[in-house]
Legacy VTK file of the C-alpha trace (Angstrom):
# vtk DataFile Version 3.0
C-alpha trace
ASCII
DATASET POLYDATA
POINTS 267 float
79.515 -65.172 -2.085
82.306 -67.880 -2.925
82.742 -68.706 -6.475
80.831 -71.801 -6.279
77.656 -69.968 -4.902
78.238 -66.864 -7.748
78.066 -69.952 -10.442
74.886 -71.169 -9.332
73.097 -67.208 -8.780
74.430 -66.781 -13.050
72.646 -70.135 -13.982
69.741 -69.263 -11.796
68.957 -65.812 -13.645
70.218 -67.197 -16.832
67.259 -70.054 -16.549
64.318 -67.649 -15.056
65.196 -64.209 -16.241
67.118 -65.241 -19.390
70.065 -62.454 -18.547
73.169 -63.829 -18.988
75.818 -63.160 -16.456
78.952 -63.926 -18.716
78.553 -60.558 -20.185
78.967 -58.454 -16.969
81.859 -58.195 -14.737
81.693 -60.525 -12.136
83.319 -58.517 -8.900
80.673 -55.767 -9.577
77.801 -57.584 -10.154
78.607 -60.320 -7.286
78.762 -57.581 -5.010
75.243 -56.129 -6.330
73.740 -59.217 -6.221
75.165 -59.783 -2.388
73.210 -56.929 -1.352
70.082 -57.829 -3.242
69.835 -61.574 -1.335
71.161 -59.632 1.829
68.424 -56.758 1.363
65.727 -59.992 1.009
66.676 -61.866 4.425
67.692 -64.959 2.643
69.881 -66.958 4.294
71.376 -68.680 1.633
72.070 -68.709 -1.702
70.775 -72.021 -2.788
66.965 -70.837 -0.793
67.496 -67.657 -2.672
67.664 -69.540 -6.000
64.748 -71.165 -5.176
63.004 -68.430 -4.666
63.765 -67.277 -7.758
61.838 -70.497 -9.476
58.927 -70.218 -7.657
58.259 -66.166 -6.800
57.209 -63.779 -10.270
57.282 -61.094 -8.433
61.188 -61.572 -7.064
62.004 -62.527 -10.524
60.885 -58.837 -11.536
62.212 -57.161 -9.342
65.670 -58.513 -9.319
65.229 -57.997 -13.116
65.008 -54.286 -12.390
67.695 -54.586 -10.334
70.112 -55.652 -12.208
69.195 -53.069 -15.691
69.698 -50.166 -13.178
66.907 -48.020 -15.294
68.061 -44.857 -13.878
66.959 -42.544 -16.468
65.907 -38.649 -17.140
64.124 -36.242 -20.034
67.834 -34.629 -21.033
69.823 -35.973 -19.475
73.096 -34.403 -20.037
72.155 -31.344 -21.451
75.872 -29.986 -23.311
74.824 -33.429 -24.912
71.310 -33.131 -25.860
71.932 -29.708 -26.584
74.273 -31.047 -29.713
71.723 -33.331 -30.862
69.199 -30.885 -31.110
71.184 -28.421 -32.979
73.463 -30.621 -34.609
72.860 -34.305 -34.772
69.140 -34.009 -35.687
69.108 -31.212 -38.297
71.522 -33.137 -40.076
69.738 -36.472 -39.751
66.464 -34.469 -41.308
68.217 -32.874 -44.182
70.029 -36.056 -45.583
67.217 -38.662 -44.996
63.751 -38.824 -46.111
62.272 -40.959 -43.528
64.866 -41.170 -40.281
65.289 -44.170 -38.388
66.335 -43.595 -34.681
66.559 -46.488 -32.221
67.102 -45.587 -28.265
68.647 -49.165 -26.995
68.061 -49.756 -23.608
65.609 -47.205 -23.248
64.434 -47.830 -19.736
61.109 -46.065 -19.307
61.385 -44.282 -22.416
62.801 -40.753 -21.240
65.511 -40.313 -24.117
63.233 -41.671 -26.863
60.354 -39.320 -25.807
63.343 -36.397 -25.538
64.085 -37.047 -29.316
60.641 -37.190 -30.303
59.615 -33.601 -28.721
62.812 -32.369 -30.709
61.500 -33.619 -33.711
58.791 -31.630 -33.521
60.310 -28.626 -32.684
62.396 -28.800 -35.544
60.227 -30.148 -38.520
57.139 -31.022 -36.888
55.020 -33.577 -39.112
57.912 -34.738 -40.370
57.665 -38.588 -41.177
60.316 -40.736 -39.432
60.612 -43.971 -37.333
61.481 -43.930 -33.712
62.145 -47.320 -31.795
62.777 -48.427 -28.164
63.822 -51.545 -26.995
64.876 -53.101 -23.066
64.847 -55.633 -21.425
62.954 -54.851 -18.704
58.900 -55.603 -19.124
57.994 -53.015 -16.459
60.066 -50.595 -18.143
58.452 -51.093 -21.207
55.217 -50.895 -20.047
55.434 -47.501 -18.506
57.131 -46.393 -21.838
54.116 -47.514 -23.720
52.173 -45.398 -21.384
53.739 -42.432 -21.939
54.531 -42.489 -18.016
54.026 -41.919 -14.956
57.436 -40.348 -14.541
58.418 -38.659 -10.869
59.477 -34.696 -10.809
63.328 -35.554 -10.854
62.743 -37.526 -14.182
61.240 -34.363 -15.812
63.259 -31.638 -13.859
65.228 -30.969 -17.083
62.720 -30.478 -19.525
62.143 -26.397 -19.360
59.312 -24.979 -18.674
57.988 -24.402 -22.452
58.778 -28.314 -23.256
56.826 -29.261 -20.052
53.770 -27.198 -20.576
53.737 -28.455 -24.414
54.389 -32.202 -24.655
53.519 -33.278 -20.684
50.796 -33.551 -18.579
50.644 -33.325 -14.764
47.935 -35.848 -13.204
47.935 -37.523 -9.952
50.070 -40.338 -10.214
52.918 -38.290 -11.838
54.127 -36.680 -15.195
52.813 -38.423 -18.681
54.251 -37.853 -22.172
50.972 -36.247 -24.106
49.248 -38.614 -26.414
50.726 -37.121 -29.649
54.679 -37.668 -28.735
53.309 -41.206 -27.362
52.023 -42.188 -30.601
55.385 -41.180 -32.406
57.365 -43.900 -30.864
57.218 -47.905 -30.517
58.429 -49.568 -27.484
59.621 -53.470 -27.494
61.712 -56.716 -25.620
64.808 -56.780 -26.706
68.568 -58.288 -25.442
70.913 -56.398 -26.790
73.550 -59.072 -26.097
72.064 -61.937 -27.370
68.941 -60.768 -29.725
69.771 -59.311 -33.477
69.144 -55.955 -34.704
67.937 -54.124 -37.388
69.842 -52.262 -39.734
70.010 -49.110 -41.177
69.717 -46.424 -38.525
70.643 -42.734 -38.962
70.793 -42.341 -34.830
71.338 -44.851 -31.989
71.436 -43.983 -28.690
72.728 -46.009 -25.872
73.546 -43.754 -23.127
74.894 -45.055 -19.363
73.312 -49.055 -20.607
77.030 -50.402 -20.019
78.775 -49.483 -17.275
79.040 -52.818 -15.362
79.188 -54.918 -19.457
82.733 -56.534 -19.274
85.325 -55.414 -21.849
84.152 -57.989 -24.125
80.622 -57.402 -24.145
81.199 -53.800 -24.632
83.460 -54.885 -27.581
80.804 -56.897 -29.347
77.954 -54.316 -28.656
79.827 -52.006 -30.605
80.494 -53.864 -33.335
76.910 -54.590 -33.541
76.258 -50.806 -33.285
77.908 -50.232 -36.179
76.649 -52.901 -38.737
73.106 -51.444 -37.984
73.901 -48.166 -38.251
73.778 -46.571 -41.889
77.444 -44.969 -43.628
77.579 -41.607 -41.534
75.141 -42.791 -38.704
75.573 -41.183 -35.231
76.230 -43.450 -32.090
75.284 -41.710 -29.115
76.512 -42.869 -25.543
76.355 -41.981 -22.118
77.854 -38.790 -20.587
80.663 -40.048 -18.976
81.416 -43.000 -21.354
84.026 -42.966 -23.652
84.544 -45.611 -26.450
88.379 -46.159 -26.706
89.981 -46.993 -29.954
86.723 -45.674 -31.932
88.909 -46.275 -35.286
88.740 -50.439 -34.899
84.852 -50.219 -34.865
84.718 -47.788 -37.933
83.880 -44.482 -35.884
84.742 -41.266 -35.676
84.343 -38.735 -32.366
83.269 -35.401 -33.272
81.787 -34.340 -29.850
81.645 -35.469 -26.284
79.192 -38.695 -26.247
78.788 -38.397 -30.334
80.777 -40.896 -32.804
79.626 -41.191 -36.519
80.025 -44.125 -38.826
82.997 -43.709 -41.515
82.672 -44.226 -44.883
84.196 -47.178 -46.214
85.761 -45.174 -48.647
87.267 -43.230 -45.698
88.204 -46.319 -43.490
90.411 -47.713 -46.544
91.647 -44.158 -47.450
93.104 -44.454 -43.402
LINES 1 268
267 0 1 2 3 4 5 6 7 8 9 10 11 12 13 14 15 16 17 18 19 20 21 22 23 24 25 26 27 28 29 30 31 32 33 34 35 36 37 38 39 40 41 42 43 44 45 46 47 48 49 50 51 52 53 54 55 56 57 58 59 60 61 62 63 64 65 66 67 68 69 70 71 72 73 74 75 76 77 78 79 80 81 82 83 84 85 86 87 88 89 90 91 92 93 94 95 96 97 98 99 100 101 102 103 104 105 106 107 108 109 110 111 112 113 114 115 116 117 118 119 120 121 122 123 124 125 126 127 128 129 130 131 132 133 134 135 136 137 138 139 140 141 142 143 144 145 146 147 148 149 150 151 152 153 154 155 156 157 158 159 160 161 162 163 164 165 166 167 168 169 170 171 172 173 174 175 176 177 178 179 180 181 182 183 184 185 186 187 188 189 190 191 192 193 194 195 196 197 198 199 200 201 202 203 204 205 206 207 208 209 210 211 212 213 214 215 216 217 218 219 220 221 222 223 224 225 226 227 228 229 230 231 232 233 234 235 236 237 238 239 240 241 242 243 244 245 246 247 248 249 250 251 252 253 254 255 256 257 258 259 260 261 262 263 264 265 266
């Protein structure tokens, strides 16, 4: 794919899957979207656009495609392990009504994971739990409270599967009570606004192929919605460098907090 051909591809999926291309890098994702045309016995890239106009079901999948959605039930457990003994408790103790938002929550896995730790550690307790993608299909199965395949739920223990799942035919499904306790929506992260005032965010393993400067704004945004002392929690293996310029703090693996502005001018 020459330069010429990668131009038209971004403008294509720009126009009829409103993702813009200008926020990923461009040697990765030419190389993924080589593979996809490859993988769909197009011969070119200009039939391939075409495609894309007239096909839904192309236009889906490629969407798929490109937001990876490779998700779990707790995932990373060192991590999740902190948030349930750490992260949350604290949330719960200095706010009345917590406001959590999982951002790029796939098929819902990490939101659901939250929600089932909620209720093991103040169950009834009244707070507001959010997830947003891009992905329709995604969505949809979050809303649904699954089906999700074996390796999805293989780190859930035993207890936490025989209390918040059930196992029917088509696969594993969040019971109707966790369902309930979390709202599912569209959302861009690069190009929509966000709310404010969150105690937790999670975006965990949403940016690996962002460019520098996507990643850069996303944080900032991060930030400006979270509330003074807010967690931001990110992938396993992703590391925000510099955590200072955005107003954060590290205090575990995959766990920065929102300083004070008090303490940012104090620094």
């Amino acid at each position: 794919m020459n330069e010429k051909e990668y131009l038209q591809m971004t403008e294509a999926i720009r126009t009829y899957l409103d993702i813009n291309l200008d926020y990923y890098k461009p040697g990765q994702m030419q190389r993924r979207l080589v593979a996809f045309v490859e993988r769909h016995g197009n011969n070119t890239i200009k039939e391939f656009c075409g495609q894309l106009k007239t096909d839904a079901a192309i236009r889906e999948e490629l969407r798929t495609y490109l937001t990876i959605n490779v998700t779990e039930f707790f995932r990373d457990a060192t991590q999740f392990e902190a948030l349930r003994t750490t992260v949350l408790p604290d949330i719960i103790k200095n706010s009345l009504a917590p406001k959590i938002w999982s951002a790029g929550s796939s098929r819902g896995n990490e939101a659901y994971s939250v929600a089932m730790y909620m209720d093991q550690i103040k169950p009834g307790i009244n707070y507001r739990l959010v997830g947003t993608d891009i992905d329709q299909a995604s969505i949809y199965i979050s809303k649904n409270g699954g089906p999700y395949p074996d390796d999805e739920v293989k780190n859930a223990p035993a207890m936490m599967r025989q209390r918040y799942f059930e196992k029917r035919e088509k696969g594993w499904f969040v019971k109707p009570d966790v369902v309930k306790k979390a709202k599912f929506s569209k959302l861009n992260l690069l190009s929509d606004r966000f709310e404010q005032n969150y105690d937790l965010i999670m975006c965990r393993n949403v940016v690996i192929y962002f460019s520098d400067e996507a990643k850069q704004t996303l944080n900032e945004k991060f930030v400006a919605s979270l509330k003074s002392g807010g967690v931001l929690f990110v992938g396993g293996t992703e590391t925000i460098l510099n955590p200072k310029v955005f107003g954060l703090e590290r205090f575990a693996t995959s766990l920065y907090r929102k300083v004070a502005m008090t303490q940012r001018a104090a620094a």
